[in-house]
N, C-alpha and C positions, 0 to 999 in steps of 0.2 A: 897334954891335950886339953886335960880341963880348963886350964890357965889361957891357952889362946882362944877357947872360944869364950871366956867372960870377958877378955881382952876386946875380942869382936865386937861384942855386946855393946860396951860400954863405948865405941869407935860409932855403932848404929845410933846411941842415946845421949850421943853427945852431937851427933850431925841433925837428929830430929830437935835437939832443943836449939841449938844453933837457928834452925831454921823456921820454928815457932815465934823464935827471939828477934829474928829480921822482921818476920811477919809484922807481929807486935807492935817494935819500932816501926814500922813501914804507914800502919792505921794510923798511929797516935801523929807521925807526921803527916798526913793528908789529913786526918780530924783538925789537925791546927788549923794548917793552911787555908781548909774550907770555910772555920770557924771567925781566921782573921780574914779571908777574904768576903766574905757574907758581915762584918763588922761596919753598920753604918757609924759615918761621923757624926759629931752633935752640930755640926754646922748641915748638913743633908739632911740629918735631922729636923730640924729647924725649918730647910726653907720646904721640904716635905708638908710639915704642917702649915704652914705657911699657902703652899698652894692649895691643900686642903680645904683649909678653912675660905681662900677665894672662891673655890669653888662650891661652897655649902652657898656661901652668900651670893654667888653669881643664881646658885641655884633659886634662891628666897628670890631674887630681883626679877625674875624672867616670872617665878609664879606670880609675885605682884604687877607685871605688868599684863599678863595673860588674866588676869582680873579684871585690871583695869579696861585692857580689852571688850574681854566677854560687859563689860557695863554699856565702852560706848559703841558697839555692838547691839546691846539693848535696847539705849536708845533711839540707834539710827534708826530700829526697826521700825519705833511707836511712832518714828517722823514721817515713816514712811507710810506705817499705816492711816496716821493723820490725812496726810496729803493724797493718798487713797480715799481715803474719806469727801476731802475738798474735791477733787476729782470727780468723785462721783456725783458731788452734789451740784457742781458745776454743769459736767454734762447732762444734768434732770433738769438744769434751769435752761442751758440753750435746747432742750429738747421741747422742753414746756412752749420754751420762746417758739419755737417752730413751728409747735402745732397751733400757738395761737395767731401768731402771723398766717396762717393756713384759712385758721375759722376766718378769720376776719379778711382773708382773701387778696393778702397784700402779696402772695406767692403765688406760681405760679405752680398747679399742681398735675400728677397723670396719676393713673392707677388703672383699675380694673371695677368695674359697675354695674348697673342698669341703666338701660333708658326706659321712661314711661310713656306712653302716647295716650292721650286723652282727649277726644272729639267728642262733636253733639251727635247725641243722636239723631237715626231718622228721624225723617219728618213726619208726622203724623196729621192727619187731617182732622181727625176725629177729636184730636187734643185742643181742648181751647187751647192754652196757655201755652204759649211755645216758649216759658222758660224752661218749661219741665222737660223737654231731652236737650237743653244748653249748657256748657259745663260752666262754673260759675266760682269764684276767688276760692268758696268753702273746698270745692273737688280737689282744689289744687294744693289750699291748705291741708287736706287731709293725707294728701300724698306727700307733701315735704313732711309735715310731722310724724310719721311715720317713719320713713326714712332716716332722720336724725335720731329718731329713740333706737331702730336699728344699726345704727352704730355708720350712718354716711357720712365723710368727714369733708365732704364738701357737695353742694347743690347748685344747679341751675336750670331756666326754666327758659327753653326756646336760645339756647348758647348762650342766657345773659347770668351770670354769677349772683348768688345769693347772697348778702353778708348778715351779719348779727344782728342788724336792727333795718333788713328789708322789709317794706308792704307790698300787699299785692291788692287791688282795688278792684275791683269788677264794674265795666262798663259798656252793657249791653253785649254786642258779639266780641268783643274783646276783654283783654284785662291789661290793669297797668304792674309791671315792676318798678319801682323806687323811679317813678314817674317814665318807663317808659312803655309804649303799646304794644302787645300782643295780640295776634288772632290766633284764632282755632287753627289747626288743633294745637295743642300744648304739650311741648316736650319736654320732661321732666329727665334729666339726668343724673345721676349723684353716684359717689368714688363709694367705694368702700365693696364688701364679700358679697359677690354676684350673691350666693344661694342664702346667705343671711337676708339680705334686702328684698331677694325676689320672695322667702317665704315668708318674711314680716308682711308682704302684700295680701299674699295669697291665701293666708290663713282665714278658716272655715269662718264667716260672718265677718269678717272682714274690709279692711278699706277696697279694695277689690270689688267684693260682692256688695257693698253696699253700694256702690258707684255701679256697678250695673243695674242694681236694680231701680237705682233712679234715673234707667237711662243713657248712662253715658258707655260710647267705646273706649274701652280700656283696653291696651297694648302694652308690654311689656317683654324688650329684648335685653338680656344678658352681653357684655361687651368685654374684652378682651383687653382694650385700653381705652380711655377717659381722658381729657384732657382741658385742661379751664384754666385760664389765663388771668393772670390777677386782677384785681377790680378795681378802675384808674379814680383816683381820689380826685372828690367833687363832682363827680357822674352823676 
């Protein structure tokens, strides 16, 4: 009895080594296989590195062109802002130009204004001197200057346009503009902010009130649009 079962035993310890022993062998050949099939060439090798290194340097070529880039990037900007620059200085010259063509009355203009109305006074009997309620070149002078220091950017006197180096002459009941004749009464027009002009007038001692009080009817309506037609060269 003793004998068959160490007989057994040794049938159990010879089937577990057996099969340890497959095992074994079983690993060491898939270790190969994996080992030779994970086995790069030195030719794979090679062109591995090979592409590698193209791409380090494709990589250097794209940031040195991505420089060169961002440079004329750069400059296009500073051209731009250049020419931003010309730009503007261009349109301050044709604006300049505009508004001098305007003063000098070669355009033709509208806006928004006043008109001034300026007659003689009653007649007085009492008065010797019947210049004294007549309105006279000074009344009309002190209305355009006015006007212009108040910011009107264009004037005329009875429909006829103002320019830069107009006179106005005083001849009895009339006056002359850049030689032509006006009677009473005298309308004074001029472009520019109704309520700037109307208060440049009307301020306390004023061209206003000192023209009344020598006298003359003073009138003044605020106007909506203005309109004056350029001023035909040689007139």
């Amino acid at each position: 009895m003793k004998k068959k079962k160490i007989k057994g035993k040794q049938v159990v310890l010879s089937l577990v080594t057996l099969v340890l022993g497959f095992i074994l062998a079983f690993s060491y050949s898939l270790a190969n296989k994996e080992k030779n099939g994970n086995k790069i060439s030195d030719r794979q090798w090679a062109m591995e590195d090979q592409l590698r290194n193209q791409i380090i340097q494709q990589q250097k070529d794209n940031r040195k062109l991505q420089n060169e880039l961002f440079e004329k990037q750069s400059k296009v900007l500073d051209v731009e802002k250049d020419l931003s620059k010309e730009e503007q200085v261009f349109f301050n010259l044709a604006e300049d130009a505009e508004k001098y063509r305007m003063y000098l009355g070669m355009v033709k203009v509208k806006g928004k204004g006043i008109e001034v109305t300026l007659e003689d006074g009653e007649y007085d009997p009492d008065e010797e001197n019947v210049n004294n309620y007549l309105v006279h070149e000074h009344h009309v002078f002190n209305v355009i200057n006015e006007l212009y220091i108040a910011g009107a950017s264009a004037v005329a006197v009875n429909g006829q346009r103002l320019q830069h180096n107009s006179y106005i002459l005083c001849n009895g009941p009339v006056i002359t503009v850049d030689g032509v004749q006006h009677p009473a009464p005298f309308t004074i027009s001029a472009i520019g902010d109704p309520a700037v002009l109307s208060s440049a007038l009307s301020i306390t001692g004023g061209v206003k009130d000192r023209l009344v009080n020598e006298n003359i009817i003073f009138k003044m309506e605020k106007k909506d649009e203005l309109v004056m037609d350029p001023i035909l060269r040689g007139s």
